[in-house]
N, C-alpha and C positions, 0 to 999 in steps of 0.2 A: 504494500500500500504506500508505503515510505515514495519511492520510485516514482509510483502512478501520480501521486502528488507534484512533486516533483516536476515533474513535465505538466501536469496542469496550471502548477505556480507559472511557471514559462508562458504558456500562454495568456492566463491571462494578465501578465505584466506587458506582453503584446499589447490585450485588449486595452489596457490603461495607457499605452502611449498613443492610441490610436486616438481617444476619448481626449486625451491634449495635442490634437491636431497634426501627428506625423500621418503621414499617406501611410496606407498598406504597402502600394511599390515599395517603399523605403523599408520597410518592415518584413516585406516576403522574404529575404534570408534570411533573418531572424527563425523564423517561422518553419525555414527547409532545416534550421541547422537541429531541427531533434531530432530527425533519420540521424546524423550520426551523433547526437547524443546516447539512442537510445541503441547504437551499435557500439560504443564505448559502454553503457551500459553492460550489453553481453558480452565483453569481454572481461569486464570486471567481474563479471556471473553475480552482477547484482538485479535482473532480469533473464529472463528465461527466451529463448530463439527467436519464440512468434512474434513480441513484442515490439522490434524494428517493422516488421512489416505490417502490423497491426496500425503505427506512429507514421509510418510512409503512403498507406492508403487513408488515414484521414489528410496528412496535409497537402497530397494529391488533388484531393476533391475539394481543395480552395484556390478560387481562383479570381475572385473578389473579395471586399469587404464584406460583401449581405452576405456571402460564404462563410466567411470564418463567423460571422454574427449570428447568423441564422442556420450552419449548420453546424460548423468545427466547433463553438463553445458550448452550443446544449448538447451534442454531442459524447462529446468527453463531460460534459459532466456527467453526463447517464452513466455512462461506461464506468467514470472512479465511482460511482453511488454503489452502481452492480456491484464489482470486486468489493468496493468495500464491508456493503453486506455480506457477499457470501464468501467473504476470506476472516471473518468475527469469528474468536473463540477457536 
């Protein structure tokens, strides 16, 4: 959960620069560079194999700002909720 966090914090400190006026343009590597976060990650074997590609297929599917707003942020946050419930206890 630690991890999943992690890379959520990441994004949305995105979404807070975005909210004081930096463009996404300016922010989309930000945004590419958790593929190889979360592939530093698996080498650390602080994450487990699927999880880069898991990290790579959402940030794929942004390709505007109503994207990461409308789909990349509810998105993950479903996905840490999921894990988080069912990795308790």
């Amino acid at each position: 959960t630690a991890q999943m966090r992690r890379f959520f914090h990441h994004v949305r400190s995105i979404d807070a620069r975005l909210k004081h006026g930096v463009t996404f343009d300016v922010l989309r590597a930000d945004l590419d560079k958790l593929h190889s976060f979360a592939m530093a990650a698996v080498g650390q074997q602080k994450v487990k194999e699927p999880f880069p590609d898991v990290i790579w297929r959402m940030i794929r599917a942004v390709n505007t700002e109503v994207d990461f707003h409308k789909g990349l942020l509810p998105h993950f946050e479903a996905v840490l909720n999921y894990f988080t419930y069912y990795t308790k206890g």
